[in-house]
C-alpha positions in Angstrom: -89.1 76.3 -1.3 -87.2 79.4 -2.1 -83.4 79.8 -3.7 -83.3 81.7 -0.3 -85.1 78.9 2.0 -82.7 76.7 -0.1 -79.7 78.0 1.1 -80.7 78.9 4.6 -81.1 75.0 4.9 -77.8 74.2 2.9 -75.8 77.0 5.4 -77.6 75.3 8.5 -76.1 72.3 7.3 -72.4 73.7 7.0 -72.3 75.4 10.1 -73.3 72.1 12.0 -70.8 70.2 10.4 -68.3 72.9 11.9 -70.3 73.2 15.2 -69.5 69.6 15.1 -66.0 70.0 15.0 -65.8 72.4 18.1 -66.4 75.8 16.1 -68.7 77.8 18.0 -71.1 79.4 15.9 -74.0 81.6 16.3 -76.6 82.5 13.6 -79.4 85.0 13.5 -81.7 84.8 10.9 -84.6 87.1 9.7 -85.8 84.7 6.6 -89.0 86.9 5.7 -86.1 90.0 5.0 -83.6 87.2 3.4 -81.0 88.0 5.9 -79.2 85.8 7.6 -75.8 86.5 10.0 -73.1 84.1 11.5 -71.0 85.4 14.4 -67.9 83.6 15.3 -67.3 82.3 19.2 -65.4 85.5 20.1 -68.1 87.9 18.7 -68.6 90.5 21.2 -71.6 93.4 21.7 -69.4 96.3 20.9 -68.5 94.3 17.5 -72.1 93.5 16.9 -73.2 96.9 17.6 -70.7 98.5 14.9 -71.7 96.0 12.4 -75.1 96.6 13.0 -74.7 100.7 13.1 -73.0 100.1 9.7 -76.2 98.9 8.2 -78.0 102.4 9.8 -75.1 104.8 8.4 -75.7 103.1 4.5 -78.8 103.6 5.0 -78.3 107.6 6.2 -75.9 107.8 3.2 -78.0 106.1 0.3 -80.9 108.1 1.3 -78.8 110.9 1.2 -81.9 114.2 1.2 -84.4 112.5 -0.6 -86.0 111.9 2.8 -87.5 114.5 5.1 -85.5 111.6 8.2 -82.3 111.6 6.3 -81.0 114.4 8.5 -81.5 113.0 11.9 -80.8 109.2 10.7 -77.5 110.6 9.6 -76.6 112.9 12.6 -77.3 110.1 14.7 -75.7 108.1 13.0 -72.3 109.8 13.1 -72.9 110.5 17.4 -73.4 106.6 17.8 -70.5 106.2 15.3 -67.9 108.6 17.7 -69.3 106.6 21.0 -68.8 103.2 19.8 -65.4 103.7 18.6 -64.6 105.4 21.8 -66.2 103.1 23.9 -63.2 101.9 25.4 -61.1 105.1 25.6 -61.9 108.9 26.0 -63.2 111.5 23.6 -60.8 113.8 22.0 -61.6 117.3 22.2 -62.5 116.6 18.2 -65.1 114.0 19.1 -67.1 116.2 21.7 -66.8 119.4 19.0 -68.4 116.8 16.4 -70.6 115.4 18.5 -71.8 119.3 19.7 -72.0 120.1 15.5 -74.2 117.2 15.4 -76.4 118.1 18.3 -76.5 121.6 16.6 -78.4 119.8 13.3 -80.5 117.6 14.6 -82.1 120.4 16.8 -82.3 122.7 13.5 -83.8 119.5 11.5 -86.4 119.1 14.5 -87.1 122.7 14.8 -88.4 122.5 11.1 -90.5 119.7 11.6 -92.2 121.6 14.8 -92.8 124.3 12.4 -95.1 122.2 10.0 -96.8 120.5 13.3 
């Protein structure tokens, strides 16, 4: 066994003790990627999906132009980014002309990938 299968068990331990206790709990797990996450009871889908678009944006930034994606990771990205923390509310006028600016490079990036097909 693992360090990694070693404290996957050791966590799954700790979080029944609590679930024991009456503290929801809810774990996802993706062991062969050594990840593991544990979302509290009032987790919601919005939260999840910003946490989760978090992992994207690193990725867009630590990539940075070294990759021939990096544009379109990033400008999508930053699109998903403006929904999400609008989702219950109304663009601004600042989110649409960001979200327009965005539009603008992905269809440039795309437009040089048709023109090596």
């Amino acid at each position: 066994m693992s360090g990694f299968d070693s404290f996957y068990n050791d966590l799954l331990f700790l979080i029944n003790t609590h679930e024991k206790n009456n503290t929801p709990l809810k774990i996802e797990k993706d062991l062969e990627a050594n990840i593991i996450k544990v979302f509290g009871e009032n987790i919601t889908a919005l939260a999840r999906a910003k946490n989760g678009l978090n992992e994207v944006t690193e990725l867009a930034y630590a990539t940075a132009e070294h990759h021939p994606y990096w544009n379109l990771l990033y400008n999508c990205s930053e699109i998903t980014h403006t929904i999400l923390e609008n989702w219950k509310g109304e663009f601004s006028k600042k989110d649409i002309d960001d979200i327009e600016w965005s539009i603008k490079e992905l269809k440039q990036t795309l437009e040089k990938f048709n023109g090596k097909i």
